[in-house]
C-alpha positions, 0 to 999 in steps of 0.5 A, spaced: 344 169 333 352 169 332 356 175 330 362 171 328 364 165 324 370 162 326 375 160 320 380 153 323 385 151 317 387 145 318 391 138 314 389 132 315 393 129 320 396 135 324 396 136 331 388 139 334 389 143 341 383 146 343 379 151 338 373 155 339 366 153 336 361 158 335 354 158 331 358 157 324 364 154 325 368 152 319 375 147 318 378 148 312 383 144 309 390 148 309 393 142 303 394 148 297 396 155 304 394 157 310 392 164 307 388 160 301 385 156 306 383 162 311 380 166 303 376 160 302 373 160 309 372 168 309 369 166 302 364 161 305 363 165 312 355 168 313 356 173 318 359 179 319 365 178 323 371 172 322 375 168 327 381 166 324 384 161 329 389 155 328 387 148 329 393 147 334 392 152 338 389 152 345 382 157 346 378 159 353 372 156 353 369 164 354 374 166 348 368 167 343 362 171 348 370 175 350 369 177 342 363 178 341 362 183 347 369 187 344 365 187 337 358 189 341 362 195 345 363 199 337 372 200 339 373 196 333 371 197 327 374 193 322 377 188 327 382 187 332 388 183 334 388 178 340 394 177 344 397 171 344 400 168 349 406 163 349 410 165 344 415 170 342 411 176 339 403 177 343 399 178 336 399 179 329 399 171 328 393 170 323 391 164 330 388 170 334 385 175 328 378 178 328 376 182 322 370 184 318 369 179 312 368 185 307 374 188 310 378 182 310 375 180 303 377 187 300 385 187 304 386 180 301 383 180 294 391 181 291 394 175 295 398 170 292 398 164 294 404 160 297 403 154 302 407 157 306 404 164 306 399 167 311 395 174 311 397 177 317 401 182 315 395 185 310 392 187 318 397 189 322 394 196 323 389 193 326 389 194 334 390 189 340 384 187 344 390 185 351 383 183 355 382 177 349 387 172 350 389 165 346 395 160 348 399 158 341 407 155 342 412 157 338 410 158 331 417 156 324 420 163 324 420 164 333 423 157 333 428 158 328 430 166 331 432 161 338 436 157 335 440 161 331 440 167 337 443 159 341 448 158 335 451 165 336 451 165 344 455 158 344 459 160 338 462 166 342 
């Protein structure tokens, strides 16, 4: 039996990388949040552990069984972070957070929902798993953090 039920936000037409399968695999439609989307999937989920992942972003095939041996292993007991490649920041995007339902359930009870708003920053706490790793390219905030870093350099 599957430890965890991996939870893939996702809009109609949107670009699709390669996310993970586990035994419950769950797409929920992002149309009203990614946030909301991520609740109501946490909210359907059977297991005790959630894989939250983006639909865009890219998984090793071993992805899964790496994180079902980190949660077998007893290091963590409320979840962990899996360190993105890719990007600018190695973790905290919700694309690579692993997290016990009651506990994402319980940090998540007061969130606003906003389209644009995400539950990352309820579980920052939570450590990194480095030897867990996903590719994910640039998200909004490190585009825009370049093209402003750009602005200024060629503006000097």
């Amino acid at each position: 039996m599957s430890l965890v039920t991996v939870i893939i936000p996702y809009r109609e037409g949107e670009p699709v990388g390669k996310p993970p399968e586990g035994a419950e695999t769950l797409w929920i439609d992002s149309g009203l949040g990614i946030g909301e989307a991520r609740i109501k999937g946490a909210l359907r989920a059977s297991t005790l552990w959630l894989v939250q992942c983006d639909a865009d972003a890219y998984y090793p095939d071993d992805y899964i069984t790496r994180i079902e041996a980190a949660i077998r292993s007893g290091r963590y007991l409320y979840g962990f972070w899996c360190k993105r490649e890719g990007g600018i920041v190695p973790a905290w995007l919700e694309s690579g957070l692993v997290v016990r339902r009651d506990v994402f359930l319980e940090r998540t009870k007061d969130f606003k929902p906003d389209k644009g708003a995400d539950v990352g920053k309820e579980f920052w706490d939570l450590p990194i798993a480095y030897n867990i790793t996903y590719r994910h390219g640039l998200i909004d905030n490190e585009r825009r953090t370049i093209l402003l870093f750009l602005i200024i350099l060629f503006s000097a």
